[in-house]
N, C-alpha and C positions, 0 to 999 in steps of 0.2 A: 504494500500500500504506500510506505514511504517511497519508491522508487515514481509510482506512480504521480503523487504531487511534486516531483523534480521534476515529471517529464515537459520538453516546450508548450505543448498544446494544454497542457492543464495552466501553465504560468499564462498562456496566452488568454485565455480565457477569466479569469481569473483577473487580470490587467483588465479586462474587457468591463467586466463585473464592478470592477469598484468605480473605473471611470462613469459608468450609467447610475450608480448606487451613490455618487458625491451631487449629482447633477440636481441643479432646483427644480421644481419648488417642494420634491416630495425625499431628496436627497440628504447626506450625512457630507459637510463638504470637505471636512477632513480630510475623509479618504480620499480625495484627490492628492496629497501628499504621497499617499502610498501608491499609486493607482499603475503610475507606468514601471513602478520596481521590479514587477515578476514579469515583464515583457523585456525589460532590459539582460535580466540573467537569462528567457530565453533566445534571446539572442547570440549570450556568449554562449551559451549549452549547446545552439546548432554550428555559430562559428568554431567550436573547437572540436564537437566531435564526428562532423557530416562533412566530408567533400561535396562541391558546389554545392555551399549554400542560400545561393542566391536566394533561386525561386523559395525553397524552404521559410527563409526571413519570412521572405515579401508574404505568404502563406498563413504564418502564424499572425505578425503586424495585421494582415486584413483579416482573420478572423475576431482578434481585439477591437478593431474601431468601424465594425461591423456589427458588432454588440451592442457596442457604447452610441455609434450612430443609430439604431434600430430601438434599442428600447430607449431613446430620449427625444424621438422626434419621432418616431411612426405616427403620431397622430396627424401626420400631415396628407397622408390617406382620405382622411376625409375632405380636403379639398380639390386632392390628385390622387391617383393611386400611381399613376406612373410618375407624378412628381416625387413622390416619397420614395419609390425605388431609388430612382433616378440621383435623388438628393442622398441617400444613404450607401449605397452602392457604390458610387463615385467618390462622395468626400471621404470614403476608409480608404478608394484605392489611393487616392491623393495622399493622405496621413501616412499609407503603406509606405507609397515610394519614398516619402521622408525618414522612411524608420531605415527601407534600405540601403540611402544613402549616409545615413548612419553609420551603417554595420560597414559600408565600404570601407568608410576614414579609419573605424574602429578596426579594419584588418592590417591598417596602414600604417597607425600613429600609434600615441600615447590614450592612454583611457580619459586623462586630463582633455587633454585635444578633444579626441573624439565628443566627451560630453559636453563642453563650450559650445563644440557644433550643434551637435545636437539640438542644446537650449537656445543657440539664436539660429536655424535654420529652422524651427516651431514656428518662433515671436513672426521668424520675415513670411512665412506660409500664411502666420493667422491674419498678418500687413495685406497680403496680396490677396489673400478671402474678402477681404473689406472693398477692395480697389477693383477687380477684372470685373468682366462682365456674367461671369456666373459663380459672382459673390453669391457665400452663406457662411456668415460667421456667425451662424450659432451656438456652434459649441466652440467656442474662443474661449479659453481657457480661463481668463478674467472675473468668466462671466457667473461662474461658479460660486459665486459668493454673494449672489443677487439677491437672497432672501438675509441677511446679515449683515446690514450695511454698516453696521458697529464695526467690523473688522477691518473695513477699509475706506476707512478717511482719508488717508492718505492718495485715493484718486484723486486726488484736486490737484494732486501732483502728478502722479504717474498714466492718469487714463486705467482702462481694462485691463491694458499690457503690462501695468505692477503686477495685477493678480495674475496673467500667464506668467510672467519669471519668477513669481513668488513659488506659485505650483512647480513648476520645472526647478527649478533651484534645490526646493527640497526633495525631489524624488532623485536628479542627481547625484547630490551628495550623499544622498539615504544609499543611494548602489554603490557609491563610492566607498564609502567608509564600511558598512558589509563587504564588499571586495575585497577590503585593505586587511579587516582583522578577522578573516574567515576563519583561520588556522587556530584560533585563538577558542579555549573553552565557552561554550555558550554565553552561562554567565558572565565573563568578563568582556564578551564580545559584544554583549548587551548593555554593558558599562562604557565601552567606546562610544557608539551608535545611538544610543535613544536620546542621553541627554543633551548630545550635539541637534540633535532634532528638534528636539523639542524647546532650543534655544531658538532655532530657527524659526519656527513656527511661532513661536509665543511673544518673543519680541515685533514682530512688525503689529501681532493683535494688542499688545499693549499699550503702544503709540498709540493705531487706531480709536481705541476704546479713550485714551488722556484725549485726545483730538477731539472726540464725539462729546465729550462732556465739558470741555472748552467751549467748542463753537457755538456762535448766538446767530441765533437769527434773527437777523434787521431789516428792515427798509419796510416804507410805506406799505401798508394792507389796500388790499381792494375783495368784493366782493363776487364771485362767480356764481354764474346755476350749470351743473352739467346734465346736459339731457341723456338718458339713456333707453333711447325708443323701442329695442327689444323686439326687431323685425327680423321676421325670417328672413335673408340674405338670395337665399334656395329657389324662393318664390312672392312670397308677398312684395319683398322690399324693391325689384325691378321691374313690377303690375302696378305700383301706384301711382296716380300721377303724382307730382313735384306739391302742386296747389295743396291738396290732402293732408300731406307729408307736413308741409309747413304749418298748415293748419293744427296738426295735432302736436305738433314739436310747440306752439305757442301755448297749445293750450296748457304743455305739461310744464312751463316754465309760469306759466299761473300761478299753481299751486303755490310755490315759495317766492315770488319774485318781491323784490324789494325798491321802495325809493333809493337805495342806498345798491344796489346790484346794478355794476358794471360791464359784466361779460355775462353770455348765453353761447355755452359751444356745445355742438353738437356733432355724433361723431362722423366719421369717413364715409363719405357718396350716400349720405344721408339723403340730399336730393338724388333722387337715380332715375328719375325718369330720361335724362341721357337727350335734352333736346341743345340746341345748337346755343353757343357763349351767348353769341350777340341778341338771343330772344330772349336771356334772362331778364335784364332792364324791363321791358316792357312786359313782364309776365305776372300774370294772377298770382303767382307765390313772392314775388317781390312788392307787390300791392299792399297783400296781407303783415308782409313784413315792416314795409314803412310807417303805413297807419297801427302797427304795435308801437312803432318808436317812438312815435308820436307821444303813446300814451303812459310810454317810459323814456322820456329823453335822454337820460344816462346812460340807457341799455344799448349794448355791441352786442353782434351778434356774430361768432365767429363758427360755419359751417361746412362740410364737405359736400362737394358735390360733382356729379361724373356728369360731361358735356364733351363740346367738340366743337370744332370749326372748319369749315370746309377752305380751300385753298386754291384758287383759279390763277393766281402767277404762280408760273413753276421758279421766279428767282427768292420765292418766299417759302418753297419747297426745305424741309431739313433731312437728314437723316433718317428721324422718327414720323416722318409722315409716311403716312397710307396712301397708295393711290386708290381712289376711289373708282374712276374711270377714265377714260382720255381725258386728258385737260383738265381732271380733278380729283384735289388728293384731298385729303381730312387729316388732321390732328386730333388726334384722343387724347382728354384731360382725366387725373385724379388730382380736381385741384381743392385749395381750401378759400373760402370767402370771406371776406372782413367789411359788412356790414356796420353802416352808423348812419346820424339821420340826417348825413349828408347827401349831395343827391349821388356821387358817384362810389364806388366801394373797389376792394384791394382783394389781391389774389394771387396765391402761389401757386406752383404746380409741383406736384409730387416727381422727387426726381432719383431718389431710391427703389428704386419697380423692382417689384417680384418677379423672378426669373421665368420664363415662360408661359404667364399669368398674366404679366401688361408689357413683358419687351421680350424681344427674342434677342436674345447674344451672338453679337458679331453678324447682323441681320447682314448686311451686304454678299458675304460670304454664308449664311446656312437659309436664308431665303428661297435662294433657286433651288438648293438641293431639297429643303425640307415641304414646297408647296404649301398644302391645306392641311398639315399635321396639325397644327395647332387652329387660330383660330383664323374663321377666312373670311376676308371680308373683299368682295369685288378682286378674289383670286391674288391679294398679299396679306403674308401675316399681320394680324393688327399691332402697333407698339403704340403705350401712351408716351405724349413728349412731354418736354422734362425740361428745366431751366438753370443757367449754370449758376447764379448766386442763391443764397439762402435767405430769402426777401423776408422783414420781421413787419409786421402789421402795428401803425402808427396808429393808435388811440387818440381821440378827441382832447383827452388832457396833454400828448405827446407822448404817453405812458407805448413801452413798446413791446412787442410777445412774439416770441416765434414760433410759426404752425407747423408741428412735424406731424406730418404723416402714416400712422400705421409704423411699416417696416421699417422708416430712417431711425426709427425710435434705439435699434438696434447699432447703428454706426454713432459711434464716441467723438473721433474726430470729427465729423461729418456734422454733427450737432453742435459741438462749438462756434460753427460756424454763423449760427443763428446769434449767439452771444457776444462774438466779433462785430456783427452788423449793427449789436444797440439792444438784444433782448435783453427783458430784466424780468422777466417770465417767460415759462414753456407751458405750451397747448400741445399736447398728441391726443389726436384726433383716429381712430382707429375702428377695424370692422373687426372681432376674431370670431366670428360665428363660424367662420369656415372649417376648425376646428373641433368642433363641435365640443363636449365639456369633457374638456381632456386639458393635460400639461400645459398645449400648446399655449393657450391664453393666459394660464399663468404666470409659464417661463416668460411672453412678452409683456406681461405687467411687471415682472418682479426685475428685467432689465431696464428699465425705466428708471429706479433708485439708484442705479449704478450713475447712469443721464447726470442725474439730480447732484449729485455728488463732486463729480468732472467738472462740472458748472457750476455749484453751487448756485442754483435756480430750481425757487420753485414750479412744479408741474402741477397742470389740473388736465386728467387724462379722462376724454371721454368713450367710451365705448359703444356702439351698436350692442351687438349680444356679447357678454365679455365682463369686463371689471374696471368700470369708472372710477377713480380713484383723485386722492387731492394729494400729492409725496411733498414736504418738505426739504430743505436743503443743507440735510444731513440722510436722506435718502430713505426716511421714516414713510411710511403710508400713514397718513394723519386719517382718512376717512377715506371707504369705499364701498363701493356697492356689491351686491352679490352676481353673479350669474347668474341669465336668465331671467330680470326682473327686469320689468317696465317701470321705470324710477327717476327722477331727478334729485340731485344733490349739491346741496348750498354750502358753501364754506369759503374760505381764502386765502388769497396767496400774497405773500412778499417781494417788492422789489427789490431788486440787489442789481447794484453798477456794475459793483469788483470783478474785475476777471481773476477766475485762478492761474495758477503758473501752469496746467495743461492746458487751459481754450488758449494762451497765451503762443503755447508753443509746442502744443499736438503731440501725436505719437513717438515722442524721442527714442526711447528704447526699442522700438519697430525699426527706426529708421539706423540706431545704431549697430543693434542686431544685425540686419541686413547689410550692410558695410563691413560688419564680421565675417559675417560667409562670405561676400568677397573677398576679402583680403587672405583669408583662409585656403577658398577655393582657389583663387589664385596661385598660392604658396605651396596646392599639392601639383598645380598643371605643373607649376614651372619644375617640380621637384622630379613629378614623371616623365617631362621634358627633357631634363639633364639627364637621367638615367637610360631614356631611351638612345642621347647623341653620342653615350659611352660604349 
């Protein structure tokens, strides 16, 4: 039996197990400390006792984050089924190839080396998840600690990618130092190795924790109502018209609305009857909306809503446009609204799209090969388009918020961006009904606090079917709604100026990471270079 728990496929598994077993919101996040240790000894188990162990690595590494990809994101089935393959499938073989090129260095060098690599050729993988066009940085290693925000104050400095080199640090050196005093009787081998760890670990939580009870939160209050209209996504919510919609999204801000309520957000393509930009202006649902303002002049109203614009010059053509027919393309919006009782209003457009869902990746080139695989609209894939700055919506007092969308909620640096521009609040606005009541909506509220932290900015998150929520900026859930209910929720949020030193200055350790593996990767060409010209 003991042979058995040494063999690779048990460590691989095993590896697999605790990474899925640390993961929020239902997770121990601990064990991400321990998680990649028994994948790393299998590795040395097949490096040393199987001729080519190539394929063998690559074999066991993708049975681990095959695991850990499958049980921490399969609920994504219910809004794909071949998305979730697709997404699970792929990001192990991806993490695979990372482990292989691991095991290369590690056939090569020093075990020091090799694990360096290791740890920034992770951080620059989880960079380039965030960046290409078939980003999914879900399980970015950071992000593991989303239900705990006590532990990591310290994002205001580091971003997510503290918590990946936090994680990676400790399970390297945890294989390290088990490597070093293997030879050594249990007991004293366990006197080398825990308390090393457990320095590790428990110092950056300590900071944390003095941090979190330090920090004050300041700046002027304002008053919000979050609506959470609780439409079926499937069917009802794409059958109503827009007029309807508005009408009962007024009516449910009734209920609590106040002289003293400033904001009404309501969540993601909340309008969806899906009719063209330029008829909103004049449309019965903007009617209904003016004559409320009227009768709340303080009240903003900040909405999502899915539209489109057709396009008759082709020199105003982009990328992300559709063609419609000869001589006419359309633009698809998931954009957000900013509503006052002014006559004109402000609007972003969602620029983080769900892979497959609102863009196709690297459309120019999988276009012609892939046709009407996905969704087809006058015989090209549809893609919504997307705008390059992160536009924050200017309040009548000059008070300023920036609208994130659903999925951007999840990009770190991507969201400072909003904070750069002037926000001194965050609005995510989001649908996760697609999900159905499973992790998924969890895990994307519970990465929200993470947001909240990085920026110290308060969030007021509204949801369609999901979890409305008000987070503080210490990354606290102050008030939230339940799933599944038809509800609004009053409460509010603080302005804050300050930038911290990550909206300041982004992904550092991503960016040095990845300079690493260059300078690394370089030092083994040239080293294989030399020995080849001998």
């Amino acid at each position: 039996m003991n042979k058995f728990f040494q063999k690779p496929i048990f460590l691989s598994i095993v590896s697999g197990l605790l990474l899925a077993l640390s993961w929020p919101t239902y997770g121990i996040a601990i064990l991400s400390f321990f998680a990649f240790i028994p994948l790393l000894f299998a590795e040395k188990k097949i490096r040393e006792e199987f001729p080519k162990p190539k394929l063998r690595i690559l074999l066991h590494a993708y049975i681990t984050f095959v695991i850990w990809n499958a049980i921490t994101t399969w609920w994504l089935y219910y809004a794909s089924g071949f998305g979730m393959f697709f997404a699970v499938l792929v990001n192990a073989l991806l993490m695979s190839v990372l482990f292989l090129i691991y095991h290369l260095i590690a056939s090569r060098s020093s075990i020091k080396i090799s694990l360096l690599l290791l740890v920034c050729l992770w951080i620059s993988f989880e960079k380039f998840h965030l960046i290409w066009d078939f980003s999914w940085p879900w399980l970015n290693l950071g992000h593991v600690f989303a239900t705990i925000p006590q532990w990591v104050q310290w994002y205001e400095y580091t971003g997510a990618f503290g918590g990946s080199l936090w994680v990676l640090t400790v399970n390297v050196f945890g294989f390290y130092l088990i490597e070093k005093y293997k030879f050594l009787p249990t007991p004293n081998m366990l006197i080398k190795v825990v308390p090393s760890l457990l320095v590790l670990i428990a110092l950056p939580i300590m900071l944390s924790l003095w941090m979190f009870e330090k920090y004050e939160i300041l700046g002027k209050e304002k008053e919000l109502l979050l609506l959470q209209p609780n439409v079926d996504p499937y069917t009802e919510k794409y059958d109503t018209p827009n007029y309807l919609i508005t009408k009962e999204l007024l009516k449910q801000a009734d209920s609590l609305i106040t002289p003293n309520t400033e904001y009404i957000i309501a969540p993601e393509t909340v309008l969806a009857e899906s009719v063209p930009f330029d008829q909103f202006s004049n449309s019965p649902g903007r009617y209904l909306i003016m004559k409320y303002l009227q009768i709340h002049p303080k009240a903003q109203l900040l909405w999502g809503i899915d539209t489109y614009n057709f396009i008759l010059n082709e020199k105003e053509v982009s990328p992300s446009s559709n063609q419609y027919k000869d001589g006419v393309w359309v633009d698809f919006y998931n954009a957000a609204l900013f509503i006052t009782n002014q006559p004109d209003f402000q609007k972003y457009y969602k620029s983080k799209l769900v892979v497959g869902i609102e863009n196709l990746p690297y459309k120019a080139i999988l276009e012609p090969l892939l046709g009407n695989i996905m969704i087809d609209l006058g015989g090209t894939v549809s893609t919504k388009t997307t705008q390059e700055d992160r536009s924050v919506f200017v309040s009548n007092d000059g008070t300023k918020v920036g609208p994130i969308i659903c999925y951007e909620s999840v990009y770190g640096e991507y969201v400072t961006d909003y904070v750069k521009n002037g926000a001194q609040f965050l609005a995510i606005i989001t649908n996760d009904a697609w999900w159905n009541e499973t992790q998924g909506h969890k895990q994307h509220l519970s990465f929200a606090s993470l947001r909240s932290i990085e920026t110290r900015r308060d969030i007021a998150r509204s949801a369609n079917t999901g979890i409305s929520a008000f987070i503080n900026q210490k990354g606290e859930i102050v008030a939230r709604t339940e799933y599944g209910e038809k509800t609004t929720l009053k409460g509010k949020v603080h302005l804050n100026d300050r930038q911290t030193f990550y909206v300041k200055y982004g992904d550092l350790i991503a960016y040095l990471s990845a300079l690493t593996v260059f300078l690394l990767g370089s030092y083994f060409v040239m080293r294989q270079l030399n020995r080849n010209w001998r």
